[in-house]
N, C-alpha and C positions, 0 to 999 in steps of 0.2 A: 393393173396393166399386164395383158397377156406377152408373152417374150416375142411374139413375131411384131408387135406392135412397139417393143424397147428396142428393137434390132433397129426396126424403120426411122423411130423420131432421133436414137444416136447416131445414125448413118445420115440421115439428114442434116443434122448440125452439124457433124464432123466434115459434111462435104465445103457446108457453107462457111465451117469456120477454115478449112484451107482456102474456099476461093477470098475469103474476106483478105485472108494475109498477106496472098501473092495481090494483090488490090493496096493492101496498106505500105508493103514494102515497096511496088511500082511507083508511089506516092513518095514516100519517104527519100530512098535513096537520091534520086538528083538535087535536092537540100541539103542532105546530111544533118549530122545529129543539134539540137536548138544548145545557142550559145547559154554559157553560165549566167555572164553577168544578167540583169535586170532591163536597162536599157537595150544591149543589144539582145535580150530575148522578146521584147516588143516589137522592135525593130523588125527582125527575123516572123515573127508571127506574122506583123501586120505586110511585109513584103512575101510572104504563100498564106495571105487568110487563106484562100481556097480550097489550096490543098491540106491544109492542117483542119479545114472546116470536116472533107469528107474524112481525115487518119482520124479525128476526135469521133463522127459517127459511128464509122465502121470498128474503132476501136471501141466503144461500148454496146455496138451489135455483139460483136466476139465476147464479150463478156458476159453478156445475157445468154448466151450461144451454148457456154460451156456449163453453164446451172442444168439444163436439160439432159447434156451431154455424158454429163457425171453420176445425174441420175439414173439412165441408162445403164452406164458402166455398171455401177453397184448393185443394180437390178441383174444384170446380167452374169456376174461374175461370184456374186455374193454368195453361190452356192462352193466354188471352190475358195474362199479365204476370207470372209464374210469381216472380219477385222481390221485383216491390212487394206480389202478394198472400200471398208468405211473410213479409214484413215488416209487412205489416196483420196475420196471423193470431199471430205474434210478439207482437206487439204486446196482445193480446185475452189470447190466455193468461199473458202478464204480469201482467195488469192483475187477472185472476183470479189470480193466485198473492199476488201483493199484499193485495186486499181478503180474501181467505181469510186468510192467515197474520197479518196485523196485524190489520185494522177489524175483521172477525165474532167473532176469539176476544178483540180488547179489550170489544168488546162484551158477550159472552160471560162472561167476565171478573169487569166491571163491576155486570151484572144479576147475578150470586152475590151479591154487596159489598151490589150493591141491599138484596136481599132480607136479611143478616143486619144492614144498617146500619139499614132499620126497624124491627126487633126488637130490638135493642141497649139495654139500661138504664142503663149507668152510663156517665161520660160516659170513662173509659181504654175502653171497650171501642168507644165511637163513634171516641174518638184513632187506635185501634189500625186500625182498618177505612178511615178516611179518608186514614191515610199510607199504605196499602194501595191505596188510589183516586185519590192524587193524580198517579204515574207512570201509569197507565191513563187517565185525563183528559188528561193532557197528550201524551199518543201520539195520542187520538182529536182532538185541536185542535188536531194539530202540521199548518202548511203545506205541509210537506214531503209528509206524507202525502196532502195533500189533490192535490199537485201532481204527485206518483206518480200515485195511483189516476185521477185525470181525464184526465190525458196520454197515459197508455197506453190506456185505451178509447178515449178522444177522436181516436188518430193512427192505431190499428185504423181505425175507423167511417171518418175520412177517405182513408185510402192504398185502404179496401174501394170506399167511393164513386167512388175517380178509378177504380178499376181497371174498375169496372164501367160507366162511360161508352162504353169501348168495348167492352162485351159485349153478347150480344144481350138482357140487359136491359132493363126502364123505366127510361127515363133518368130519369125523376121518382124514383124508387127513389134511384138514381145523386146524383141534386141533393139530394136528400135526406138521405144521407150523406153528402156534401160540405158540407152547411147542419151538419147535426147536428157534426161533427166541429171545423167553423172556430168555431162555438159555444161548443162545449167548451175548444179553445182559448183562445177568446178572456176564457172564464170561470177558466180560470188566470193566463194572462197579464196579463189587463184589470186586475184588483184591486190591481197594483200602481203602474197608474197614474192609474185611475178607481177610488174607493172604490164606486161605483152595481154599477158591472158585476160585484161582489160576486152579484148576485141574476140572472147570467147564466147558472149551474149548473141557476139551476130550468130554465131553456129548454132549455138540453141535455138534461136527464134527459126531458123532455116530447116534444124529439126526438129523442132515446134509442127511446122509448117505441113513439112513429111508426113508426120507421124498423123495429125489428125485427118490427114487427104486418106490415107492408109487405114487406120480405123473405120470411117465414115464407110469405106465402100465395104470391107471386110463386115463391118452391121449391114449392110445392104444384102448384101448375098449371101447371108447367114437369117437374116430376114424374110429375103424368098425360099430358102430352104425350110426355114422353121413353116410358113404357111404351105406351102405343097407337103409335106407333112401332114399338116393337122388334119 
């Protein structure tokens, strides 16, 4: 892969993985976050299948999005800190193996159960469908899970940020991912000692969001620079 061709295919994915987000959070927000319990996370499912149908797509587009993305990075960057930027890009495809393999197909999963638990007429057939639903609720609400999937993007986005301070980079890009990542962290870690900071995830995903809009085009115009060059 020649470098004006890693500039092109990460600015491309970075573009589409902001537009996917502002697309998923548009979707998300008037819902709000899916109830605990089992029952009412059926419920809930099967009153926005719709909209949980396109967050569950678009949520493992973004995820395939960022494997490209990362390769990029590492391709790009690997000449100033070839280490921390293989341990950022570690880090991303983690984080995507994770949210693919547990969150989308519990999700996945789930939205099936949805859909036969509102149709469902007698109450053994709602019993049957709900112990069916209630280890899938409880994967989707487990901490652990939450503490997986936030950590490994979150420690990507930040080891990508430091690395990029000394590239020839926007350093605002660079502080950026340094902000977004000590966020994320801090929205796992915090919760355990401030209940508040529970609602510091929404800020990461918002500069989650930033940060890859901001990347994608900074590959774009680093893209067309490297080929009017060549």
């Amino acid at each position: 892969m020649n470098e004006s061709l890693a500039y092109f295919f990460g600015g491309a994915c970075g573009l589409l993985l902001g537009i996917a987000y502002v697309i998923i959070i548009a979707l998300y927000a008037p819902i709000g976050a899916p109830p605990i319990s089992a029952d009412a996370l059926l419920l809930y499912l099967a009153g926005n299948e719709t909209r949980w149908r396109w967050i569950i797509g678009l949520s493992v587009l973004t995820d395939f999005l960022f494997i490209p993305l990362a390769a990029s990075i590492w391709f790009v960057l690997r000449k100033v800190n070839l280490y921390l930027v293989g341990l950022a890009a570690t880090c991303v495809i983690l984080f995507v193996f994770l949210d693919l393999a547990i969150t989308w197909m519990n999700y996945t999963a789930a939205m099936a159960l949805a859909g036969r638990y509102s149709k469902a007429v007698t109450d053994i057939e709602k019993s049957a469908i709900l112990a069916a639903a209630e280890p899938i609720a409880a994967v989707l609400h487990s901490m652990l899970l939450f503490v997986y999937n936030s950590l490994t993007l979150a420690g990507g986005i930040l080891l990508t940020g430091i690395v990029m301070v000394r590239s020839m980079f926007s350093r605002a890009i660079a502080y950026v991912g340094i902000a977004t990542g000590c966020v994320g962290v801090l929205a796992v870690a915090g919760p355990f000692f401030i209940h508040a900071l529970n609602s510091a995830i929404i800020v990461a995903s918002c500069l989650t969001t930033v940060w890859v809009f901001a990347l994608g085009y900074q590959f774009c115009r680093c893209g067309i620079a490297a080929r009017r060059s060549s």
